[in-house]
C-alpha positions in Angstrom: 0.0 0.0 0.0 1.2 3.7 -1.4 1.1 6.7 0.6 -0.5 9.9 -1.0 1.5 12.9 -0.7 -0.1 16.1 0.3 0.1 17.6 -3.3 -1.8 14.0 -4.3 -4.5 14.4 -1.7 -4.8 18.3 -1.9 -5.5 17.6 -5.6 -9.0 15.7 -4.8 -10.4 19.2 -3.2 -12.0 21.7 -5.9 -11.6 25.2 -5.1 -13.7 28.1 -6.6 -11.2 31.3 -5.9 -12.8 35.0 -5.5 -10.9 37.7 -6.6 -10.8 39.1 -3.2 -8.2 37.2 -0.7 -10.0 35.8 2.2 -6.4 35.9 3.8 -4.6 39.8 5.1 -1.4 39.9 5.8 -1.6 42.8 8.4 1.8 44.2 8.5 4.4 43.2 6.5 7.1 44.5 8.4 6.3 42.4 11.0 6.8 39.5 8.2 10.5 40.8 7.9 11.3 40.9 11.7 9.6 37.4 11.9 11.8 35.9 9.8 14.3 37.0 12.2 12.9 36.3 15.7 11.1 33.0 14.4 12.3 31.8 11.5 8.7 32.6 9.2 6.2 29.4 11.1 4.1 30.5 8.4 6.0 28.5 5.5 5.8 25.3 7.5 2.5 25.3 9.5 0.1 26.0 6.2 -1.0 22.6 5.1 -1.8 23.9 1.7 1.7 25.6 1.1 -0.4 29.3 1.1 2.3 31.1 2.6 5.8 31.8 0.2 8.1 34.4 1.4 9.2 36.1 -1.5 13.4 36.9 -0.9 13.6 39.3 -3.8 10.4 41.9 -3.0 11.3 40.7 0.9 7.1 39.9 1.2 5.0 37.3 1.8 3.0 35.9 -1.0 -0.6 34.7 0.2 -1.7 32.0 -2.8 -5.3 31.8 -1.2 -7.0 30.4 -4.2 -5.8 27.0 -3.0 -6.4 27.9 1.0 -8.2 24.7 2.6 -9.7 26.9 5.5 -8.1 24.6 8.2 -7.4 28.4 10.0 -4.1 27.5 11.1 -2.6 30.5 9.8 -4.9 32.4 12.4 -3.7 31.0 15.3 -0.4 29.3 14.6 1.2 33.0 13.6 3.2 34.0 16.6 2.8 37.9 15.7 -1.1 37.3 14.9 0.0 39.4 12.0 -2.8 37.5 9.9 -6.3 38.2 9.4 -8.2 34.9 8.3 -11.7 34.3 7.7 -14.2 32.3 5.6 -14.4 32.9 2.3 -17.7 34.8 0.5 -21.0 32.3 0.0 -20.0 30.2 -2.5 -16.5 30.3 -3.0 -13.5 28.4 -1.0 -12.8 24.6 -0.9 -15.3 21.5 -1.5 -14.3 18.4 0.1 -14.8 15.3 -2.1 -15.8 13.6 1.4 -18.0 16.4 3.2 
């Protein structure tokens, strides 16, 4: 018996993406000093892979259209430095199994 990798199990969700981020990075200054003081949590605890930190504009790039609303980001931030909440009627994730 195989194993499915996140990628291969994230790939069973369909997502219907607003233009509008459901996601705010609310100070991206305190992005930069959190890369210092804690080493950017938010690149690791996203099971989705949202969060990127971008080296050459020194931000952090929010990929919500593949978000899974698990709202990890909202309390796993140690600088509460982002504003989550659920995405407008009819848009977000669909799980295949609920």
């Amino acid at each position: 018996m195989t194993r499915e990798t996140i990628e291969q199990k994230l790939y069973t969700l369909k997502f219907k993406a607003d233009q509008e981020s459901h996601l705010v990075v609310k100070d991206m200054q305190k992005c930069l000093e959190c890369g210092d003081k804690w080493g950017r949590p938010c690149e690791a605890f996203c099971p989705a892979n949202v969060y990127e930190w971008q080296v050459d504009s020194q931000e952090l790039a929010v990929r919500f259209e593949g978000c899974v609303e698990c709202g990890s980001c909202r309390i796993a931030c140690p600088e509460y430095n982002i504003a989550w909440r659920y995405p407008k009627g009819g848009f977000g994730v669909t799980h295949r199994l609920g």
